[in-house]
PATOR-725569 format. One record per residue (C-alpha): x, y, z. Coordinates in steps of 0.02 Angstrom, whole numbers, plus 32768, in hexadecimal, padded with zeros to 4 digits. Layout:
% PATOR-725569
[[X, Y, Z]],
...
This chain:
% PATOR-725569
[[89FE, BD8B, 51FA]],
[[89A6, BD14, 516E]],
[[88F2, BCEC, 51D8]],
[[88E8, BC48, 514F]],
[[8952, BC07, 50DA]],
[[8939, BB93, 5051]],
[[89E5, BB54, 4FEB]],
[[89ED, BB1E, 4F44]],
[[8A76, BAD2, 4EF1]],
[[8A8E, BB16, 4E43]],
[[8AA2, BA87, 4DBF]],
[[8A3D, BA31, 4D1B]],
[[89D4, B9B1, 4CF3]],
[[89EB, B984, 4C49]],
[[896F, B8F4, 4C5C]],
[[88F8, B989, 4C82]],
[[8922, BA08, 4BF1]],
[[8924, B98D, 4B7F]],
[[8871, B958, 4B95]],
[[8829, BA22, 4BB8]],
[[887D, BA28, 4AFC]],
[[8813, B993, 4AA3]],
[[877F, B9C9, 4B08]],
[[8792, BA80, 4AD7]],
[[8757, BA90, 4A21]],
[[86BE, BA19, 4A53]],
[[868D, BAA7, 4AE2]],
[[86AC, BB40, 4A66]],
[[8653, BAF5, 49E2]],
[[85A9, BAE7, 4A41]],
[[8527, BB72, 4A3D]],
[[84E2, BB55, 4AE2]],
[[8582, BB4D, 4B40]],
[[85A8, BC04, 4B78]],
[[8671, BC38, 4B98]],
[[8684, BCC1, 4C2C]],
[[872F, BD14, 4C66]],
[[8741, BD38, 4D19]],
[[87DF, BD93, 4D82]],
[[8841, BD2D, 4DEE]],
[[88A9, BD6F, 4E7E]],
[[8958, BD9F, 4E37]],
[[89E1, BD58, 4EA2]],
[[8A3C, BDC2, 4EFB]],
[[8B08, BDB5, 4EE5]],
[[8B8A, BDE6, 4F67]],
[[8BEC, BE88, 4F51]],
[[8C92, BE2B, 4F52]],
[[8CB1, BD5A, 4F1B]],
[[8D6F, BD22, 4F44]],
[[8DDB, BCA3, 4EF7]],
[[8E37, BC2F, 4F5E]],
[[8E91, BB7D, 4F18]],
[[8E77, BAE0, 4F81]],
[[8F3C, BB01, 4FA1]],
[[8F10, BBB1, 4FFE]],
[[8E86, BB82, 504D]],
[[8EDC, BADC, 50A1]],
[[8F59, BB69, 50C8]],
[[8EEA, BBE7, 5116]],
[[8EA4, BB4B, 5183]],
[[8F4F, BAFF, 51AB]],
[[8FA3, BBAD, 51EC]],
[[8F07, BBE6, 5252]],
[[8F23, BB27, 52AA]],
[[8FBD, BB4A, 52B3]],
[[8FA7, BBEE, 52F0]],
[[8F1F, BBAF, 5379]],
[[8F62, BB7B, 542C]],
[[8EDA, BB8C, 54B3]],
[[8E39, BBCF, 54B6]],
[[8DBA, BBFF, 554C]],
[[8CF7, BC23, 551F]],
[[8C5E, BC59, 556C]],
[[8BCC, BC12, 5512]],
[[8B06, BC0E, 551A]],
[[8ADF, BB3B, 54F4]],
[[8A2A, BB1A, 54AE]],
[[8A1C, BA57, 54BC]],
[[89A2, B9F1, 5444]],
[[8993, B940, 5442]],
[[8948, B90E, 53A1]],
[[88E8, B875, 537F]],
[[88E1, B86B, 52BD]],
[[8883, B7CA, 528F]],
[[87EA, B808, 5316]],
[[87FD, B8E0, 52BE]],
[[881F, B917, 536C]],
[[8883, B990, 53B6]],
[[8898, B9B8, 548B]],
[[88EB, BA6F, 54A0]],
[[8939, BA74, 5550]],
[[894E, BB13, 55AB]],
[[89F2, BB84, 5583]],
[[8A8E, BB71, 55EC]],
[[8B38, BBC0, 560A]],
[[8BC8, BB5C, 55DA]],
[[8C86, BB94, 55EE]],
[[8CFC, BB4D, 5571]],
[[8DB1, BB27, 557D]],
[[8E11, BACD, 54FC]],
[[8EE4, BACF, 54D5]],
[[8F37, BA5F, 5465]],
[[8F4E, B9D2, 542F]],
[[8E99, B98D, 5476]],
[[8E88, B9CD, 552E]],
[[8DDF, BA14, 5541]],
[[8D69, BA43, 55E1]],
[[8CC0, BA78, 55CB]],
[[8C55, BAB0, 5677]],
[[8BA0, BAAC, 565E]],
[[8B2D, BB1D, 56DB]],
[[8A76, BAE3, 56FD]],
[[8A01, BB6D, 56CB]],
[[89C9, BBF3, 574B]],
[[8A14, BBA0, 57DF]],
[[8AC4, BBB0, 5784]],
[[8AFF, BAFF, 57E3]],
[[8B62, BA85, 5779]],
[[8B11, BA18, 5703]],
[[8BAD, B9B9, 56B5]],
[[8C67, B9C3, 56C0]],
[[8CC6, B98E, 5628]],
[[8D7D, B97C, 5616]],
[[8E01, B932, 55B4]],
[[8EC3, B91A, 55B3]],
[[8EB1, B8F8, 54F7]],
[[8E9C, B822, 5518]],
[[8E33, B806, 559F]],
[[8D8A, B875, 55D6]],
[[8D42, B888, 567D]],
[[8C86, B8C4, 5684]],
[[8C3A, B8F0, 572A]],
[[8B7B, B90C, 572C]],
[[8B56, B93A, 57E1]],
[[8A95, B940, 57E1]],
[[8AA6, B875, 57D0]],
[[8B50, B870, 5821]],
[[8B94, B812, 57AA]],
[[8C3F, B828, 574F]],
[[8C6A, B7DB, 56A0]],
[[8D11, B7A5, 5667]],
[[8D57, B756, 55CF]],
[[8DC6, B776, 5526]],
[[8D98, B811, 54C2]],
[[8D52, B7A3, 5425]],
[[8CDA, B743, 54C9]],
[[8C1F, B766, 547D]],
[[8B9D, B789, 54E8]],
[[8B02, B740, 550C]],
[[8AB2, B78A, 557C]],
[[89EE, B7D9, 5557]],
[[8A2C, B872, 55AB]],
[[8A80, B8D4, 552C]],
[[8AFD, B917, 559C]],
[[8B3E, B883, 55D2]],
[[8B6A, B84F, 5522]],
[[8BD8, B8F2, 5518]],
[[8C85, B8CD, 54CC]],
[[8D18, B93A, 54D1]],
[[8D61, B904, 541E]],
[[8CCD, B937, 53B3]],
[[8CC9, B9E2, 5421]],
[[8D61, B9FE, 5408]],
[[8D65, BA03, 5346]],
[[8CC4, BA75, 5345]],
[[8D15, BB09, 538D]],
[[8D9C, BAF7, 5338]],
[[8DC1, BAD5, 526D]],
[[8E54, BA5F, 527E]],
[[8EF0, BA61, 5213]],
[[8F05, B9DF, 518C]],
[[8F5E, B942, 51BC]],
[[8FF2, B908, 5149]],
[[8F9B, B871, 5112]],
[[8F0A, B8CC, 50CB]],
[[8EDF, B8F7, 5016]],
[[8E68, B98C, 4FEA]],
[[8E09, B9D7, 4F63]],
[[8D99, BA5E, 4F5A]],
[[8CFC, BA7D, 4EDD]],
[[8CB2, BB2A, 4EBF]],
[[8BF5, BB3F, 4EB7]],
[[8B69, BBAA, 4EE4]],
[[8AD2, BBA7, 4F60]],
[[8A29, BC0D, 4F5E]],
[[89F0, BC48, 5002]],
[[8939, BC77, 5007]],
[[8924, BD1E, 5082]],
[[886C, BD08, 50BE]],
[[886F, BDA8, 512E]],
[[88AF, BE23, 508B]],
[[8864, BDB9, 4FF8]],
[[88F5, BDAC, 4FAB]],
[[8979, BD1C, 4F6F]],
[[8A27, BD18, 4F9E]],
[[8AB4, BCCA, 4F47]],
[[8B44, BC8A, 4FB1]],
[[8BF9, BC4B, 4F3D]],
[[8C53, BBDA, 4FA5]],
[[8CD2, BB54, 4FAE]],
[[8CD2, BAA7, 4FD9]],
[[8D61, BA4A, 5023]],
[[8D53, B99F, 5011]],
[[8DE0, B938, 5087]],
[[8DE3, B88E, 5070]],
[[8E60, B7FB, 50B3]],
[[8EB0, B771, 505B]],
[[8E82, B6CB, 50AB]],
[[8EFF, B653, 50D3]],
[[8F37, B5DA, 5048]],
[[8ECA, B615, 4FB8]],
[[8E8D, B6A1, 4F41]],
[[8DFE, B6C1, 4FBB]],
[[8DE6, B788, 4FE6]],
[[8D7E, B78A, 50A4]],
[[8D34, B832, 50BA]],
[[8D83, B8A2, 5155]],
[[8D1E, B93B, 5149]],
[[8CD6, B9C3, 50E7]],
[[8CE5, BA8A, 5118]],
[[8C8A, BAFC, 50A6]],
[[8CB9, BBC0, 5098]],
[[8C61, BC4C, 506D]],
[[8CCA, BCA2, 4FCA]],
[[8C95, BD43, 502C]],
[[8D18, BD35, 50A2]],
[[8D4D, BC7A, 5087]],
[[8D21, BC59, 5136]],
[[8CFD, BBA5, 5160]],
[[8C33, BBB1, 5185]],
[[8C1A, BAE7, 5191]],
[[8C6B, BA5B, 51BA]],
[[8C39, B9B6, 51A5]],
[[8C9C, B916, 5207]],
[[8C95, B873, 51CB]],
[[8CC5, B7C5, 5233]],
[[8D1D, B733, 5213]],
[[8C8F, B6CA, 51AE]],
[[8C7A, B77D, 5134]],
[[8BC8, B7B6, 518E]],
[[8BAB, B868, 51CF]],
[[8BE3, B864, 527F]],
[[8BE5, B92E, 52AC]],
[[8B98, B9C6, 5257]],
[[8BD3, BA6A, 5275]],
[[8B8C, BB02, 5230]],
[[8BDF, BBBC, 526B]],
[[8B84, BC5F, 5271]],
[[8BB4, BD02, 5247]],
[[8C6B, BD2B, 5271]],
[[8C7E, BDB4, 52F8]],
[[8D34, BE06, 5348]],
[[8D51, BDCE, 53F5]],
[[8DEF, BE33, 5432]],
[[8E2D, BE3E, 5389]],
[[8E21, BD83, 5367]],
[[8D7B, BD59, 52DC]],
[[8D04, BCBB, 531C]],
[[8C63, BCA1, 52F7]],
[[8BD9, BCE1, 5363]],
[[8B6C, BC33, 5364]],
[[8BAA, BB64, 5352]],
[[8B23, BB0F, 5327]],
[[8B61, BA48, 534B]],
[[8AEF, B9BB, 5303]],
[[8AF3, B8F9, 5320]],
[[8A92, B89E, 52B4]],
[[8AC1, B7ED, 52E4]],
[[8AB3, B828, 53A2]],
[[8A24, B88E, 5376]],
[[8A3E, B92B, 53C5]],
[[8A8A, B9D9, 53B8]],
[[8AD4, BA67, 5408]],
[[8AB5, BB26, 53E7]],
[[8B43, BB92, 5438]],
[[8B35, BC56, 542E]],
[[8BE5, BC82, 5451]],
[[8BE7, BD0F, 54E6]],
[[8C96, BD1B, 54F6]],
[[8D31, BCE3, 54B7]],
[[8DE8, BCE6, 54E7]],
[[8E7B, BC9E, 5455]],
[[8F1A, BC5A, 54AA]],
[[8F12, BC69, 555C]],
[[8F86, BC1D, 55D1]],
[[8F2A, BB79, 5609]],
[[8F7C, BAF8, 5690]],
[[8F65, BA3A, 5695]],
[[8F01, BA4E, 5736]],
[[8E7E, BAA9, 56E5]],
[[8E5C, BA10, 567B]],
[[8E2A, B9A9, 570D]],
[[8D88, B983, 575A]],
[[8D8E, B96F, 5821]],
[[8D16, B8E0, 5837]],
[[8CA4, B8EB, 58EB]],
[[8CA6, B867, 5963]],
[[8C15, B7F4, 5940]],
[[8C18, B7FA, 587C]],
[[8BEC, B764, 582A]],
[[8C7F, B739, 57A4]],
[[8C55, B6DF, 56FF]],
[[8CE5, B6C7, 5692]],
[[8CBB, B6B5, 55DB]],
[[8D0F, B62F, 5568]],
């Protein structure tokens, strides 16, 4: 595991080279100035780099989509809500969550309250319309998946769409164009003193807007050449701003099927994020439509969102 990590982007500044060159004969050609050689860390390279085409790696996306029906997951949540402009962070305590999701959007997420292991929120969704149940204020939200919330408990500003596309790399839609850029990153490894080099892809997928030449970003999944595993995602809304961040951890098996061990989801506009360490995982069950339902107690307080 990498204790710190620094990236760098490889690239030039010819703005920069050109002026070390002018200045360069002035430095060497004064007594006083003294020229000393030191070693620099050596980057280490990965035993084996792959070569994929944007066409094969839309294709390795599209057939695991298509391959994907249902999922059920036992994860570890570490909740931060970030407040950016003040540089402060407030960690909450770990919970259990169990997952379920099955296509096209239905998704139900059951969050325990630490220690006491009684329900903290109850999220579900038909795939249009979300019902959240957060029995500590008995209240119960309801509303269209693309409703935003408002809320200053994070929690309660939980949205099954966004969720959704975090455990799971979507498929391309038909209306999408791609490309994909090759480039390198340089990981600093505090803990061995040593730098890493990481080849990977970037997918770039884009969307034509309506009645022009106009290309509106959709997302961004970069892949480790390693194993060309998708290792971030990055979703982008309607008005082109980063909406969701999603970075995956190492890849594990889970009966046979490869995930990866932690989600880390980010919200930078809602300013929060969610950690998941991924207990257990089941690919495909057999889910039913009742188990995408939230039975809401006598008493609740209902707020529909607009």
């Amino acid at each position: 595991m990498i204790a710190a990590r620094r990236k760098i982007r490889h690239g030039r500044s010819w703005t920069a080279i050109a002026l070390l060159a002018t200045a360069f004969p002035l430095l060497t050609g004064c007594a006083s100035m003294v020229v000393s050689k030191r070693k620099l860390p050596l980057p280490v390279a990965p035993p084996t780099v792959q070569t994929a085409s944007a066409d094969e790696l839309v294709a390795r996306i599209n057939e695991q989509w298509a391959s994907f029906q249902s999922l059920t997951a036992t994860v570890d949540i570490q909740a931060s809500k970030l407040k950016s402009q003040e540089g402060i962070a407030t960690d909450y305590p770990s919970f259990r969550g169990n997952l379920l999701l099955r296509k096209p959007e239905m998704l139900r997420i059951l969050g325990k309250m630490p220690v006491v292991q009684t329900t903290m929120f109850d999220l579900a969704s038909d795939g249009t319309r979300f019902t959240l149940l957060v029995p500590p204020r008995s209240k119960v939200y309801q509303g269209l998946n693309a409703a935003r919330g408002k809320s200053p408990n994070w929690y309660e500003n939980l949205r099954p769409g966004f969720l959704f596309s975090a455990m799971v790399v979507r498929g391309l839609a038909p209306d999408e164009l791609y490309s994909v850029i090759s480039e390198s990153i340089t990981e600093e490894d505090a803990a061995k003193k040593r730098l890493l080099i990481r080849p990977e892809y970037v997918l770039n997928i884009v969307r034509r807007k309506p009645g022009g030449q106009e290309l509106a970003p959709v997302r961004v999944i970069r892949f480790h050449r390693e194993d060309l595993l998708p290792y971030e995602q990055d979703l982008y809304d309607e008005n082109g701003n980063l909406e969701t961040q999603v970075l995956y951890g190492p890849y594990e098996d889970f009966g046979g099927s490869k995930f990866p061990s932690t989600i880390t989801l980010k919200r930078p506009q809602d300013e929060y994020q969610l950690l998941m360490t991924v207990e257990r995982i089941m690919a495909n069950p057999g889910l039913s439509d009742d188990q995408f339902q939230v039975k809401i107690p006598n008493g609740s307080t209902i707020q529909v969102l607009q």
